[in-house]
C-alpha positions in Angstrom: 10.7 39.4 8.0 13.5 41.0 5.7 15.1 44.6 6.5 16.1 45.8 3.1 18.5 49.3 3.0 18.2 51.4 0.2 20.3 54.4 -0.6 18.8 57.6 -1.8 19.6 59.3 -5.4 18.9 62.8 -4.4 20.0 63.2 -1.0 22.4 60.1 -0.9 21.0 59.1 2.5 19.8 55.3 3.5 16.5 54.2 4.6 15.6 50.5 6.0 12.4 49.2 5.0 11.0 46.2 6.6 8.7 43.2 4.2 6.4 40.6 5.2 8.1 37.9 3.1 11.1 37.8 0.8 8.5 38.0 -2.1 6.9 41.1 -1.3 6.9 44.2 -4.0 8.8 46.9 -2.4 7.6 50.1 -3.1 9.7 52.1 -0.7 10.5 56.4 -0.9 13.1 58.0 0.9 12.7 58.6 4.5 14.5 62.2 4.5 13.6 63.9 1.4 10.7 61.5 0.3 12.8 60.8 -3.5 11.4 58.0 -5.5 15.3 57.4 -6.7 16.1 54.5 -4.6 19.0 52.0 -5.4 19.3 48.5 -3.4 22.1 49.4 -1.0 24.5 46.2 0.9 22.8 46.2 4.0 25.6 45.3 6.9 24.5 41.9 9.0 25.0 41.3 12.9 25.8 38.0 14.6 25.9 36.6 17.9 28.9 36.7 19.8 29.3 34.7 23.5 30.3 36.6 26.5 34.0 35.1 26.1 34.2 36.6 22.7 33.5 40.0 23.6 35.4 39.8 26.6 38.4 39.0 24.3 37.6 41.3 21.9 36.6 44.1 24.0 39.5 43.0 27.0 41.9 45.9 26.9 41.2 49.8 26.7 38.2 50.6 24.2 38.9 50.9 20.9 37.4 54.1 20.1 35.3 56.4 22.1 32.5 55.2 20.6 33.4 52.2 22.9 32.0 54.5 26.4 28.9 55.2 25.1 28.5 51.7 26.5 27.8 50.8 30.3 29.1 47.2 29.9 32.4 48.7 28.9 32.8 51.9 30.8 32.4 49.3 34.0 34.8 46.5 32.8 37.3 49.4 32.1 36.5 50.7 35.5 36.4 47.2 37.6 39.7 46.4 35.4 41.3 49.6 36.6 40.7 49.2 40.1 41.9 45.4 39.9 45.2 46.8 38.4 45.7 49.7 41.3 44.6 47.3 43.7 41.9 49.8 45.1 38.6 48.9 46.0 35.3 49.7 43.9 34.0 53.1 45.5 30.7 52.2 46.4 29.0 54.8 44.3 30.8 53.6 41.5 29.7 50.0 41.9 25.7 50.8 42.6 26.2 52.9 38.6 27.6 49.5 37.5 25.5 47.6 38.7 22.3 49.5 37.6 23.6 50.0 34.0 23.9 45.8 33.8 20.6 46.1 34.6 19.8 48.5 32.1 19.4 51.8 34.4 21.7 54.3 32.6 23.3 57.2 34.4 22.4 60.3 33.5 25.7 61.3 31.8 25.6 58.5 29.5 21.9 58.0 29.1 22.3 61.6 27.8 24.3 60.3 24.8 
């Protein structure tokens, strides 16, 4: 099923509207101010990337603080620090960890 984007006339805003086939008329309105002026906007695309990639990517400090908005990172970053001082994991730290891998945010950052 294609996502197409579309960018607003009036309010210059984008909405995503999903078809059933590639074939299908799309008869789509805007999804903030409800404008019929829509214009067929370059939608970005996603890929797959292997653990190894994003580890190299991703393997020094985050880029941007965008980057600790996510639990991965923030305990890399954290596990990488502790490697590099030498200190061990405080235990509290490594129970967070381990429940954000498993997709239990902390407060704090499920808050974002």
């Amino acid at each position: 099923m294609p996502i197409y984007e579309f960018t607003c006339g009036d309010c210059k805003k984008l909405t995503s509207t999903f078809t059933k086939s590639m074939n299908a008329k799309i008869n789509v309105a805007c999804s903030h101010c409800g404008s019929k002026k829509m214009s067929r906007a370059l939608s970005k695309f996603a890929y797959h990337q292997s653990t190894s990639r994003v580890l190299e990517r991703h393997g020094a400090e985050p880029a941007s603080l965008e980057d600790y908005k996510d639990p991965r990172q923030i305990g890399r970053w954290a596990e990488r620090k502790c490697d590099e001082y030498g200190m061990e994991m405080p235990e509290k730290a490594r129970e967070m960890i381990d429940a954000a891998r498993e997709g239990e945010l902390p407060s704090p950052v499920d808050e974002l």
